[in-house]
C-alpha positions as semicolon CSV with decimal commas, in nm:
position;residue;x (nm);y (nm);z (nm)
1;X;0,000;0,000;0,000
2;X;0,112;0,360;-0,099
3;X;0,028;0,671;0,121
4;X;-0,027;1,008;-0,098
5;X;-0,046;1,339;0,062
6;X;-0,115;1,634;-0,165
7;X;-0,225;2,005;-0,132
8;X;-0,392;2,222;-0,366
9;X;-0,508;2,633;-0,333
10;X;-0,859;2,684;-0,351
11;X;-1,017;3,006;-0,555
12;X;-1,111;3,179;-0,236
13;X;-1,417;3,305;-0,465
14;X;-1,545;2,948;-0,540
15;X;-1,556;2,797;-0,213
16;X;-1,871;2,736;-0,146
17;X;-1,975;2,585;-0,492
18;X;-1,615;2,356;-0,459
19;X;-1,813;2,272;-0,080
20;X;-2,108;2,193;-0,284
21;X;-2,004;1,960;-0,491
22;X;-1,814;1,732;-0,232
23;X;-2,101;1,738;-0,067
24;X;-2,203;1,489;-0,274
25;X;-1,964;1,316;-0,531
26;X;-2,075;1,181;-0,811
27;X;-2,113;0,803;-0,820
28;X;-1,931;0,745;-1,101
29;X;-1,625;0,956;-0,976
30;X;-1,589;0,777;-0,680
31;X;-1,650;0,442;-0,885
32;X;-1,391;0,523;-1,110
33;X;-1,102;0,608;-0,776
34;X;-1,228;0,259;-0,635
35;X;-1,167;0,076;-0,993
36;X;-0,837;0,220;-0,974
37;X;-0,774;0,126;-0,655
38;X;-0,781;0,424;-0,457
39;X;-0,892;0,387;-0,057
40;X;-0,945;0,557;0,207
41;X;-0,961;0,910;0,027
42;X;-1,000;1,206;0,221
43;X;-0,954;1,578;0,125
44;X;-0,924;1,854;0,387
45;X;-0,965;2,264;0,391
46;X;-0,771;2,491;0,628
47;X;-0,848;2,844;0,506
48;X;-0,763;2,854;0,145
49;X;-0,542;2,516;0,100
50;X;-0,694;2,248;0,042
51;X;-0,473;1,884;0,175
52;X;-0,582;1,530;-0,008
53;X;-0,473;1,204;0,145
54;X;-0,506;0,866;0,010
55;X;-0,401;0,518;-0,015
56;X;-0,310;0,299;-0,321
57;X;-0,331;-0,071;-0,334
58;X;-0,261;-0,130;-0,642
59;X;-0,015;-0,322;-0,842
60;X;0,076;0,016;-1,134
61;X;-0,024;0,321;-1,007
62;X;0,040;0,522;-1,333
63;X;-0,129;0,272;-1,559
64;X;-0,450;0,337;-1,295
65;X;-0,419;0,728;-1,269
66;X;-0,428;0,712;-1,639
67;X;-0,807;0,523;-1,620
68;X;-0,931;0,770;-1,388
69;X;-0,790;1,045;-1,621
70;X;-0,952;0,869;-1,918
71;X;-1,299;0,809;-1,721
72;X;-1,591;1,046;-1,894
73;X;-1,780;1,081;-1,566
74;X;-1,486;1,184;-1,420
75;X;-1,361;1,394;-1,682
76;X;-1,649;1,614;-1,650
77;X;-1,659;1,618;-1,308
78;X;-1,337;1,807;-1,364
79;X;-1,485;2,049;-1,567
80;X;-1,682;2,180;-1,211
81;X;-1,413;2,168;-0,963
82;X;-1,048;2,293;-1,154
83;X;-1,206;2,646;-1,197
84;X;-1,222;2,626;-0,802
85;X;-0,864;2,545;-0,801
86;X;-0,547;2,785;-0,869
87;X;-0,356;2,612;-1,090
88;X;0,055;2,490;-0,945
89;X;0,319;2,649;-1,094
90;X;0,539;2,393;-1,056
91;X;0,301;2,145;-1,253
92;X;0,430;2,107;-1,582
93;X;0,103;2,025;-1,711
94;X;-0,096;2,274;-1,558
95;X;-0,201;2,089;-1,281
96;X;-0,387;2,155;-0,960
97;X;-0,239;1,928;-0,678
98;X;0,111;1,900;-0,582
99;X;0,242;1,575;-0,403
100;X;0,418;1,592;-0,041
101;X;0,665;1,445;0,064
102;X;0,642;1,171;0,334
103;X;0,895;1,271;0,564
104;X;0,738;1,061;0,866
105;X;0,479;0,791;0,913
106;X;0,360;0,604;1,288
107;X;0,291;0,217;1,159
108;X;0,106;-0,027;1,370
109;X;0,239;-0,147;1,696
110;X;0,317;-0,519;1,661
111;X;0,083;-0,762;1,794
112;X;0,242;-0,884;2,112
113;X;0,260;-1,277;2,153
C-alpha cells in the first residue's frame, strides 16, 4: 500500500460551490477512484489550502491514474471543480495538486505474543 499526501489552493471566490459539490460526489467519480484502486480518500480545507490524502493498493499506479484520467464521468466532473482550483506552478502540465513528501509515518504497533 502507498500513502499520498497532496495540497492544492482553492479560488477563495469558489468555495462554497467547490463545498457543494463534495457534498455529494458523483457516483461514477468515486467508482472510477475505487476501480483504480484508490482507498481511504479524504480531502481537507484549512483556510484557502486544500490537503488530499489517500491510499493505493494497487499493483501500477500510473497505468490506474491514467483510467481515472480517461474516465468520462470523471472527466467532466473536472470540468466543475479545476475552476475552483489555482492552478501549481510547478506542474508542468498545468495541474492543480502538488504531491508531499512523506517525511514521517507512525505504523502499527506489533501484535504482542
Amino acid at each position: 500500500m502507498q500513502r499520498i499526501a497532496q495540497i492544492a489552493r482553492l479560488v477563495p471566490e469558489l468555495r462554497e460551490e467547490y463545498l457543494a459539490l463534495h457534498r455529494e460526489v458523483w457516483p461514477g467519480v468515486e467508482a472510477a477512484l475505487r476501480a483504480a484502486h484508490i482507498r481511504n480518500y479524504s480531502i481537507f480545507l484549512h483556510e484557502d489550502t486544500l490537503f488530499a490524502y489517500y491510499e493505493y493498493h494497487g499493483e501500477d499506479f500510473a497505468a490506474d491514474l491514467e483510467t481515472i484520467k480517461a474516465d468520462p464521468e470523471t472527466r467532466r466532473w473536472w470540468t466543475f471543480t479545476d475552476p475552483c482550483q489555482v492552478p501549481r506552478p510547478e506542474s508542468p502540465t498545468g495541474g492543480r495538486w502538488s504531491d508531499l513528501l512523506e517525511i514521517w509515518h507512525l505504523a502499527d504497533a506489533p501484535n504482542p505474543t
